[in-house]
TITOR-624369 format. One record per residue (C-alpha): x, y, z. Coordinates in steps of 0.25 Angstrom, whole numbers, plus 2048, in hexadecimal, padded with zeros to 3 digits. Example, Ala and Ser with C-alpha at 12.3 -4.5 7.8 and 13.67 -1.06 7.14 Angstrom:
! residues 2
8317EE81F
8377FC81D
END
This chain:
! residues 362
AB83577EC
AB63497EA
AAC34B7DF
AB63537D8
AC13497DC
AB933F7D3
AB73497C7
AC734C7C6
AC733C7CA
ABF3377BE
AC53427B4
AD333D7B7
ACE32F7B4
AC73347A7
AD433B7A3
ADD32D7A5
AD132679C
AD232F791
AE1330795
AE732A784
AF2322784
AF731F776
AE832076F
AE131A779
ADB320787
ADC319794
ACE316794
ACD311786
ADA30978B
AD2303798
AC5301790
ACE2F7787
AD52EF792
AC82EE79A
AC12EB78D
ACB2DF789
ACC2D9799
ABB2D8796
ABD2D278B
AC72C878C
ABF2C479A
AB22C2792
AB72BA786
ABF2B1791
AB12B0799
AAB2AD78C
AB42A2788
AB229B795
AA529C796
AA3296786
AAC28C78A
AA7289796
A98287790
A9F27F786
AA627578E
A99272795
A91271788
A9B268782
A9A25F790
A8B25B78D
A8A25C77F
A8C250775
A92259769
AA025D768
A9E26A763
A9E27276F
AAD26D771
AAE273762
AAB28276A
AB2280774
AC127A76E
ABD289766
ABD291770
AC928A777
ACF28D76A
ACF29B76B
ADA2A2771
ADC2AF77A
AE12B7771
AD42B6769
ACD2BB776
AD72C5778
AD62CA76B
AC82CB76C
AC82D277A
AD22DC773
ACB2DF767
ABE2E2770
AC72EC77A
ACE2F376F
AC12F8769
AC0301776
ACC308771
ACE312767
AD530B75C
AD831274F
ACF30E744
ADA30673B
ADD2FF74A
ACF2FB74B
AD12F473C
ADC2ED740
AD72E974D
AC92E3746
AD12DC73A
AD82D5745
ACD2D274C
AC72CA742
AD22C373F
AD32BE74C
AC42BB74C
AC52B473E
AD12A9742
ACB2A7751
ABC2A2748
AC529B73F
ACC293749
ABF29074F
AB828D742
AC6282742
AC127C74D
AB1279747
AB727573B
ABF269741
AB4266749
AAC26673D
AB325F733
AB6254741
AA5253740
AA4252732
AAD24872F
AAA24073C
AA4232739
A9D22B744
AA421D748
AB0222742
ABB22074E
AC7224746
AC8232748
AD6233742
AD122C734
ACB23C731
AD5243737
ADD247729
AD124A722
ACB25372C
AD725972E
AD625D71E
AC626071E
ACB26A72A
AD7270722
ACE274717
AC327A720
ACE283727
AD428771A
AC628D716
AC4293722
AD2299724
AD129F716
AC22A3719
AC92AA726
AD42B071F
ACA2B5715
AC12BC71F
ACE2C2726
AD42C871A
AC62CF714
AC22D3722
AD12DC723
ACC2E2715
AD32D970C
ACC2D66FF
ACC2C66FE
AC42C66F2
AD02C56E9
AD62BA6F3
ACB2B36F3
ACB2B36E3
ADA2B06E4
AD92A46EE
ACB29F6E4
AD529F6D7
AE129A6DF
AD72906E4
AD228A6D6
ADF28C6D1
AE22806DE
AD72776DC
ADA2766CE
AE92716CF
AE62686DA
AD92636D7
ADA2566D5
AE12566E6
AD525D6EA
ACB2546E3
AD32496EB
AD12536FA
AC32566F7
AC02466F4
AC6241700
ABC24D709
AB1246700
AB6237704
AB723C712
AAB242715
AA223870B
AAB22B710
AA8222705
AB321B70C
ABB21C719
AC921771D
AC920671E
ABD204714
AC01FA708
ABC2026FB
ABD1FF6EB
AC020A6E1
ABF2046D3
AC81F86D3
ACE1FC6DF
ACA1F66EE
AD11F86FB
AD11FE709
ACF20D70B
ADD212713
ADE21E712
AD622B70F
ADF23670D
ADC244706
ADE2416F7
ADF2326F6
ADA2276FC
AE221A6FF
ADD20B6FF
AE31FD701
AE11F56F6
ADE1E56FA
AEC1E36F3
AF21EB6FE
AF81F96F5
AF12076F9
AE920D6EE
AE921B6EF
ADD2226EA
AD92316E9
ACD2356EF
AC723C6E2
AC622F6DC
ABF2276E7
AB62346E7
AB22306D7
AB22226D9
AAA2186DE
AAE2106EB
AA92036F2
AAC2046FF
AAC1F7704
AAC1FA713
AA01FE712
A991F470F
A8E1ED71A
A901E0711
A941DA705
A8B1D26F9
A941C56F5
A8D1BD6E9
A941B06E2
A8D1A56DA
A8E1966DB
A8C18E6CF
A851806D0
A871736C6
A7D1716BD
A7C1636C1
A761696CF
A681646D1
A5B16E6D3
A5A16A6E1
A6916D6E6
A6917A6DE
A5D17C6E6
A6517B6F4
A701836EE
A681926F3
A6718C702
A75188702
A7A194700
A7219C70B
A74192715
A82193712
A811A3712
A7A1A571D
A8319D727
A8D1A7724
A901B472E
A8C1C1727
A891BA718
A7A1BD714
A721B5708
A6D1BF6FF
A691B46F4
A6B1A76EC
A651A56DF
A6819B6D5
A6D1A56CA
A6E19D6BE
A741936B4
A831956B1
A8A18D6A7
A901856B0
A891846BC
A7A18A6C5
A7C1966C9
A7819C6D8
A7A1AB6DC
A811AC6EA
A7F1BB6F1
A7F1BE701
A851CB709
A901CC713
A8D1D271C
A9B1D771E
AA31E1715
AAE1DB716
AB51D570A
ABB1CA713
AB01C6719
AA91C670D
AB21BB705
AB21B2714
AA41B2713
AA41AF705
AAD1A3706
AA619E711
A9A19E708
AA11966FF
AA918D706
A9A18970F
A931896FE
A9E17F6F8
A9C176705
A8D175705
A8A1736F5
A951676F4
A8E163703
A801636F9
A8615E6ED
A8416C6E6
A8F16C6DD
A9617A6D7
A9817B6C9
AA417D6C0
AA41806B1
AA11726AA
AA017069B
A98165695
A9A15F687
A9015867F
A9614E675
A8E149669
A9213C661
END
């Protein structure tokens, strides 16, 4: 009786299995719920345990890469894990085909954004590397033209997303893609001269011929670097007015940047009477690199007796700074002449003037 008891037991329970509701059967319906608690358990098993190895690794590691992983998997919200528990369960049931369609266009989609908005997170981490400079403490002086250099990458990678969306729901993008290519020249051509200017001022960013603060000289024009912006650049001129500049035009030209500079060359010529004697010209050389090399941070490169002028004997004057700074440069070099002029009337050198003399015949 028992043995049969189990027989009719086990048909009844085969019976409510393969009991339909709507399309389904109850078995097909407790297949999918056990199916989408399992899954939803493992993918939250998972996340901790990645996370959990992560948050270790990036405790003993010197890179900052392993926080990268782990802001991106914080970045991930549930329904993401839901919808991938789901789309797992649902399989186990028996869908129409068209459903099936739907259900894996869908799928992608969802896919598609979650690796965009992870591909977000590299590229702002990327861009952060690329366009870090060692020493610079000023993160904030960046800020605008990371923000732009990571605008541009999301827009090709959004467009890139959309692309693959649209031709994998059987959309023929090949026509957009013409379209957006025309429109595109069509763009660049009416604002090209705006775009040279954005484009330059990637180039001035990532090459730095100059920087915020340094002292430069474009043609004619000298002054202190202000202001790097995305089409022009502004300087302060030594007269005090701003000079705006655009950055396709410092990328054609040529700039002296000033700041760079380790030190600076200064040269000048003194002019001796005629009526000087052999031997005091002779002391003239020593003079001058005494007097140099007393001063802080000047440096004799040479002393020559140049030549005959009309009016005076001409010695060639030339030392470095080692300073790049302008006022420190024209201190130093006063210094020099002040000690010169004390020394030459202490040695009775005297420093000629433009004389004329006039021979008279009776």
């Amino acid at each position: 009786m028992s043995y049969n008891y189990q027989i009719i037991e086990g048909l009844g329970l085969k019976l409510l299995l393969e009991t339909s509701i709507w399309i389904f059967t109850v078995g097909e319906i407790f297949l999918f719920l056990g199916v989408l608690f399992l899954s939803l358990l493992l993918l939250k098993i998972f996340k901790s345990i990645i996370l959990g190895r992560l948050k270790k690794l990036s405790k003993i590691t010197k890179t900052d890469f392993d926080d990268v992983l782990i802001e991106i998997i914080n970045k991930i919200k549930p329904y993401f894990y839901f919808f991938i528990a789901l789309y797992i369960s649902l399989r186990y049931l028996s869908l129409p085909e068209s459903f099936k369609n739907i259900l894996d266009g869908l799928f992608f989609v969802v896919i598609a954004f979650q690796i965009a908005k992870s591909i977000e997170v590299l590229i702002a981490y990327g861009v952060k590397k690329m366009t870090q400079r060692e020493g610079d403490k000023d993160e904030s002086k960046d800020k605008r033209q990371n923000q732009v250099i990571t605008l541009v990458l999301r827009i090709l990678l959004w467009t890139f997303i959309l692309l693959s969306v649209l031709s994998n729901l059987g959309i023929n993008v090949t026509s957009l893609i013409a379209g957006l290519g025309i429109g595109g020249v069509a763009v660049a051509f009416a604002l090209q001269n705006i775009l040279g200017d954005i484009f330059s001022s990637f180039s001035i960013y990532f090459d730095r011929p100059f920087i915020e603060g340094d002292f430069i000289a474009i043609g004619d024009d000298l002054g202190t670097v202000k202001k790097i912006g995305i089409k022009s650049t502004r300087l302060e001129t030594l007269q005090g007015e701003e000079l705006v500049v655009s950055n396709k035009e410092l990328t054609e030209t040529r700039i002296h940047n000033y700041k760079k500079m380790e030190k600076r060359r200064g040269s000048f010529i003194i002019g001796m009477a005629y009526e000087t004697s052999a031997e005091k010209l002779k002391r003239v050389p020593l003079i001058v690199k005494e007097i140099i090399d007393s001063v802080d941070l000047a440096k004799l490169d040479r002393v020559h007796f140049k030549g005959f002028g009309d009016f005076s004997l001409d010695f060639e004057i030339v030392y470095y700074i080692l300073s790049p700074e302008y006022n420190k440069y024209m201190d130093i070099q006063q210094e020099i002449n002040f000690t010169l002029k004390e020394r030459l009337e202490k040695e009775g050198i005297e420093f000629a003037y433009p004389t004329y003399t006039i021979h008279m015949n009776r």
